[in-house]
Every structure is written in structure tokens, then in C-alpha cells.
C-alpha positions as CSV (number, residue, x, y, z in Angstrom):
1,X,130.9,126.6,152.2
2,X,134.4,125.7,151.6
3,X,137.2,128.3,151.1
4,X,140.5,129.2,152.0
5,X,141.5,129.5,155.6
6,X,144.4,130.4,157.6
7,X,143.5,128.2,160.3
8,X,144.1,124.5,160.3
9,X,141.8,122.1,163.1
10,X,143.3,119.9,165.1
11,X,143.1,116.0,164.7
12,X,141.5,113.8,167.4
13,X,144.2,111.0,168.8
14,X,143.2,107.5,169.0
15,X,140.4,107.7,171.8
16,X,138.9,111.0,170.1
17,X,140.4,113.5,172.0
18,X,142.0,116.8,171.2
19,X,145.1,118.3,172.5
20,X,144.9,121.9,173.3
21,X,148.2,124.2,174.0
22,X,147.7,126.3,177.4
23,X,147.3,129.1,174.8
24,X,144.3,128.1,173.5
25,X,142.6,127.0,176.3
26,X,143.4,130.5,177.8
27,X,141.4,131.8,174.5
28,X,138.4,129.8,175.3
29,X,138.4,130.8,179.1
30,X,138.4,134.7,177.8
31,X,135.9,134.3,175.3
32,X,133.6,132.0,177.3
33,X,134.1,134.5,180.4
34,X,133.3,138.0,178.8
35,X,130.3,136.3,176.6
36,X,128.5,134.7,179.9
37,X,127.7,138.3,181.7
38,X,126.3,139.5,177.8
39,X,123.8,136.5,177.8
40,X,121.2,137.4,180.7
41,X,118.5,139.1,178.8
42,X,119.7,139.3,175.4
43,X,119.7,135.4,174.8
44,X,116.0,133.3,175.1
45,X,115.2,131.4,177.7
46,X,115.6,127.8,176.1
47,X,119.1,128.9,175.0
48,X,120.3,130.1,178.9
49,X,118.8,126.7,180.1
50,X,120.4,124.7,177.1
51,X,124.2,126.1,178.3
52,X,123.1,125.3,181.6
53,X,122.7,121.8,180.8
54,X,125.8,122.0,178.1
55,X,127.6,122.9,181.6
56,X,130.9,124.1,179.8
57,X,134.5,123.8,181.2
58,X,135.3,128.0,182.4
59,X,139.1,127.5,181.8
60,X,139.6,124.6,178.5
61,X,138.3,124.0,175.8
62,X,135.6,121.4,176.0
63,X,136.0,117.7,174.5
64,X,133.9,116.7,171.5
65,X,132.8,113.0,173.2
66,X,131.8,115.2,176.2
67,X,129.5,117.7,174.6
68,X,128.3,114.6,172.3
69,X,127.4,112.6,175.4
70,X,125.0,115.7,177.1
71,X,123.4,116.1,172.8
72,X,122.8,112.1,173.0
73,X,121.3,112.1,176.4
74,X,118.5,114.7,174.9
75,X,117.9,114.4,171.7
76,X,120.3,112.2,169.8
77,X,122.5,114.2,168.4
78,X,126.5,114.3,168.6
79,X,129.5,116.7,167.4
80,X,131.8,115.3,164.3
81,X,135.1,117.3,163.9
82,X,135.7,118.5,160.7
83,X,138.0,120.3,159.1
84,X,138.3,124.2,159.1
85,X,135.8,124.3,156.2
86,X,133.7,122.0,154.7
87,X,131.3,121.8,151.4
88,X,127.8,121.7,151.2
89,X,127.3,118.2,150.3
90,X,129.2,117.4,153.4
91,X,127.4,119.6,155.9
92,X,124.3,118.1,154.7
93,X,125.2,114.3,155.4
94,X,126.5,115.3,158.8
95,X,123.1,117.3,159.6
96,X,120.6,114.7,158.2
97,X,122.4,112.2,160.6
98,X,122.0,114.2,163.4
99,X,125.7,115.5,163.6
100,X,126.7,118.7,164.0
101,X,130.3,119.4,162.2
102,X,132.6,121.5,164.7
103,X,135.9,123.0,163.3
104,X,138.3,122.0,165.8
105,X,141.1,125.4,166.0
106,X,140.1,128.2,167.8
107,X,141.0,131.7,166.9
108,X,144.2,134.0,167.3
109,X,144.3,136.3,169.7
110,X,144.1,138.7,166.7
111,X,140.3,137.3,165.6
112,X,139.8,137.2,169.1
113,X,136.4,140.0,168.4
114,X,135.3,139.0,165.0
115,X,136.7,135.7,162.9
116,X,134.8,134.8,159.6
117,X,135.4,131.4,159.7
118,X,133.4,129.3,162.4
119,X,135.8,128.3,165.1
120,X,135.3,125.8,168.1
121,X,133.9,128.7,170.4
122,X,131.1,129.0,168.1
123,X,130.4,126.5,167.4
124,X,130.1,124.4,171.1
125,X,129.3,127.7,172.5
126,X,126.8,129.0,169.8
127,X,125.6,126.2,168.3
128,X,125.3,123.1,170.5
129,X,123.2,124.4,173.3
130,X,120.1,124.2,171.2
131,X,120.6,121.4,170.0
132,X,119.0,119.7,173.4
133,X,115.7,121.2,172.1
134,X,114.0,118.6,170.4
135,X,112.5,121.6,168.3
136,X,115.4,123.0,167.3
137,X,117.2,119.7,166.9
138,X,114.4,118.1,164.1
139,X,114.7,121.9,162.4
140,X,118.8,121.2,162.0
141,X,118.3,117.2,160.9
142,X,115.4,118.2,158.3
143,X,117.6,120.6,156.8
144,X,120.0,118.7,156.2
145,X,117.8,115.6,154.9
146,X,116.6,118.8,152.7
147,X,119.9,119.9,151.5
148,X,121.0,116.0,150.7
149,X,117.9,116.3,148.5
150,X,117.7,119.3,147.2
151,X,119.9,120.4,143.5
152,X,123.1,121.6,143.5
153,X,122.2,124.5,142.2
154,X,120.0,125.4,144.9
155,X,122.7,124.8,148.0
156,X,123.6,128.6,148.4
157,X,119.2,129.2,148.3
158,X,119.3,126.5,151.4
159,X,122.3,128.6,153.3
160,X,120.3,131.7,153.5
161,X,117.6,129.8,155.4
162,X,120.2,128.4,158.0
163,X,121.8,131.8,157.9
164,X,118.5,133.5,159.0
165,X,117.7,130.9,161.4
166,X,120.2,128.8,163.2
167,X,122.9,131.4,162.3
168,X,121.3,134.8,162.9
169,X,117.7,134.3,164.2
170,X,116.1,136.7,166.8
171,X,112.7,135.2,168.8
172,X,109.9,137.3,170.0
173,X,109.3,136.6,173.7
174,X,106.8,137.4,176.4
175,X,110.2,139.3,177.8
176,X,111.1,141.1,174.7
177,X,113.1,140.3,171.4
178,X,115.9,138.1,172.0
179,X,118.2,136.2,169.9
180,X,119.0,132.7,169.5
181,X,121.8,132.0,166.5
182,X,125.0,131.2,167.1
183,X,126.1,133.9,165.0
184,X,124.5,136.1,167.5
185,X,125.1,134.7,170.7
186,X,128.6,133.8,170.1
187,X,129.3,137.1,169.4
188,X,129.6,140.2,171.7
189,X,129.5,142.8,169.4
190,X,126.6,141.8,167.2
191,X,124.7,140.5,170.3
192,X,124.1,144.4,171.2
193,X,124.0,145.3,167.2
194,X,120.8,142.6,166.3
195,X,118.9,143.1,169.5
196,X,119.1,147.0,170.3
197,X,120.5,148.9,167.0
198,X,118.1,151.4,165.2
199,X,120.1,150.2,161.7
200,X,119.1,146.6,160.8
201,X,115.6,145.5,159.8
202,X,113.4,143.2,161.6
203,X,111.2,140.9,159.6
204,X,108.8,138.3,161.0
205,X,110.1,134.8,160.1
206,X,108.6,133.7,156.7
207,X,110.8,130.7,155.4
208,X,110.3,131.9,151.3
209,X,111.5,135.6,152.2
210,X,114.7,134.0,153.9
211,X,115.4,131.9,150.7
212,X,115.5,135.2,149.0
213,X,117.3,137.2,151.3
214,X,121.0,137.5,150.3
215,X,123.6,138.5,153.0
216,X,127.4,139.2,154.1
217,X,129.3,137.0,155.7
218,X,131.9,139.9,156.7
219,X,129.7,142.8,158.4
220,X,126.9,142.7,161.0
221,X,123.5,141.8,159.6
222,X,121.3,144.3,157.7
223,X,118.2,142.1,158.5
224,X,117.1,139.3,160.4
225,X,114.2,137.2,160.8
226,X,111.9,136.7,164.2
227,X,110.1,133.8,164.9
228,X,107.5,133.2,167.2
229,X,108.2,130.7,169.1
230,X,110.9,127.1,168.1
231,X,107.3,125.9,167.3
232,X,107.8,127.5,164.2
233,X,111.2,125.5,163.4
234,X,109.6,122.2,164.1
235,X,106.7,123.0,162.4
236,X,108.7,124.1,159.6
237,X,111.0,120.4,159.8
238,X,107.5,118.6,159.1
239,X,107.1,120.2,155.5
240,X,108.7,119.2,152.7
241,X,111.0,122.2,152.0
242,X,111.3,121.3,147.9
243,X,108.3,123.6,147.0
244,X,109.7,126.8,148.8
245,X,112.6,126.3,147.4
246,X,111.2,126.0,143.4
247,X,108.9,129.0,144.3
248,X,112.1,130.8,145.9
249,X,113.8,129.7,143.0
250,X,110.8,131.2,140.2
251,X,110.2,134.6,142.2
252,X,114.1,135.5,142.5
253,X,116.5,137.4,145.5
254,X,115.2,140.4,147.0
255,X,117.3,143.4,146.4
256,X,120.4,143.2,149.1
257,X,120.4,146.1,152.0
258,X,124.0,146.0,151.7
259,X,126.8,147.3,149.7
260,X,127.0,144.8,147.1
261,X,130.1,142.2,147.8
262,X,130.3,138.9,147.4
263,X,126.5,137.4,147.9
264,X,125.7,134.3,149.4
């Protein structure tokens, strides 16, 4: 997961808080502003009601001790601040101890519609709702206890399972299909893309196919994977995760959809 990064995240002072310029609080209050109105029937249910209770600042970036405090009251779970990119080893011990690793910059005004790297809007806005499910939340900590345990070797296998799920993951609901992953519902463009385009696939959630199911960081998603219900997740953070992987592993990576570049 590490790599080279323009960006550089902030460091917390001595009581753990962050010091944003007007500049990038004004960045959060435009992103946080134009994503809200995209949400209302594109977005599940348990994700509109998780950012409810999440009850994010409109005009500054959030702190991390106050997102923290709402995660703890609900399921356990706080935000570490990292920095811009970490490796997989890391991302693992932070997850299997019920922290969730946030990138502390936020994006140019010239990223401001599509930045590779996952900044602080995505990551409080994308990814920490959920986290107040307790479904979602064992998902995210078995994972991680997964990935501490898992071989090297097998790490990138891993991503493509968080990439098709916390990432990128669509629902089936009694409404309709509607997405979930941060990568999705941080994201106005791809939130209209996954949901309502005619060109990506549509796969029912099967954890072995999205071990095998290589992807691109740097274009909208060619497939995704449609669970049930968060049921599935928290089913799916009661197995041991060690045979998928070794049968992933045996069988091989499906064919990408994609023009080859650069696979996960």
C-alpha cells in the first residue's frame, strides 16, 4: 500500500489535535456539501443513518478524538492518524486493533474530483460511518487479524477482498442496488458510474471470486461485488479466512476487464 505521494499529513499537537489552514477547511466544507445531496437513494440505509450519527462539522474538517469518541461509544473502534501511505503490515495491526488509519492532508483544489491517494475526506467521510455497525465493524477487525496472519506473499490477494468490499461494495436492498464503500460514496462521480452505468459488471458477493479479481486503482471500477445484506460481512468475520485464501491462491486471478496496467 505504500508509495510515493505528493501529499504530506499533518501531525497532531500535544493534546491530538490537528491544525487546519482556512484553505482546507473550505475544501472539506465543498466536498462534504456537494456529496450530501448525491447520498439520498444511492447510499444504503445503515450508511445514511451511520453519518447521521457521525454528525459531521459542514464548514471544518473534523477532529480525529471527535470521530473516535462517536466509533468508541458504538462499537469500540477509534481513528489513528497515519501518514499519507502506509504498508500492509501496518494497516493490518491498526485494523485487528480496532483502528482505523486516516491520512491526515486533504486534497488540492486540483484533486478536488478524483485523488488516488486516500485523503481525510474519505476516509471520515467514506470510511467511518460504518464503522458504528457492529457488522461492519467485526468484518474490518477480522481482516485485519487475517492479514496479521496471513503470508506476505498473499497481502496484495487480501487487498482485493477489502477493495471489493469496504472499498467498492454495492448492497442489494428491498429499495434497489445501493452502494456502501468508501470508494463509492466518497466519490461523486463513481457514485452515479457503480450504481446506474450499463459498462461495469455486477457480481453477487462470493469472497474466493473477490480474492481473484484484480483491479485499477486509477479508473472507475469494471466490476463490483453485491452482498446481501452486512450479514454477509459478519458472517464472513466468523470464518477463518486462511483456506480462501490457499484455494484463491491454487485456482489463480481471473482475467482482468481492464486494460492491463499496473494490477493490484
Amino acid at each position: 500500500m505504500a508509495k510515493s505521494t505528493k501529499y504530506v499529513s499533518h501531525t497532531p499537537d500535544e493534546q491530538g489535535a490537528i491544525h487546519y489552514s482556512d484553505a482546507e477547511n473550505a475544501t472539506w466544507a465543498t466536498l462534504i456539501e456537494r456529496q450530501l445531496p448525491r447520498l439520498q437513494g444511492q447510499v444504503c440505509q445503515e450508511y445514511i443513518d451511520a453519518l447521521a450519527l457521525m454528525d459531521f462539522p459542514r464548514d471544518r474538517i473534523p477532529q480525529l478524538s471527535d470521530v473516535s469518541d462517536v466509533l468508541m461509544a458504538h462499537t469500540g473502534w477509534q481513528v489513528a492518524p497515519v501518514p499519507a501511505l502506509i504498508d500492509f503490515t501496518r494497516f493490518f495491526e491498526l485494523l485487528a486493533n480496532r483502528k482505523f488509519p486516516a491520512a491526515t492532508f486533504i486534497r488540492d483544489a486540483d484533486d478536488l474530483d478524483y485523488l488516488e491517494e486516500p485523503d481525510i475526506f474519505h476516509e471520515i467521510f467514506g470510511h467511518t460511518p460504518l464503522l458504528t455497525d457492529y457488522r461492519f465493524a467485526a468484518f474490518t477487525e477480522a481482516y485485519g487479524k487475517a492479514g496479521l496472519a496471513a503470508d506476505k506473499r498473499d497481502h496484495a490477494m487480501l487487498a482485493r477482498l477489502f477493495w471489493f468490499t469496504v472499498e467498492f461494495g454495492l448492497i442489494d436492498t428491498t429499495q434497489g442496488l445501493r452502494s456502501y464503500g468508501a470508494g463509492i460514496v466518497s466519490s461523486p462521480g463513481e457514485l452515479n458510474y457503480a450504481l446506474h452505468s450499463d459498462t461495469p459488471e455486477r457480481r453477487p458477493f462470493d469472497a474466493l471470486n473477490a480474492l481473484r479479481t484484480p483491479y485499477r486503482i486509477d479508473i472507475f471500477q469494471t466490476v463490483y461485488y453485491v452482498i446481501d445484506s452486512f450479514d454477509t460481512l459478519f458472517e464472513l468475520a466468523q470464518t477463518d479466512l486462511s483456506p480462501l485464501v490457499a484455494e484463491a491462491r491454487r485456482l489463480g486471478m481471473f482475467e482482468p476487464t481492464y486494460p492491463v496496467k499496473n494490477i493490484a
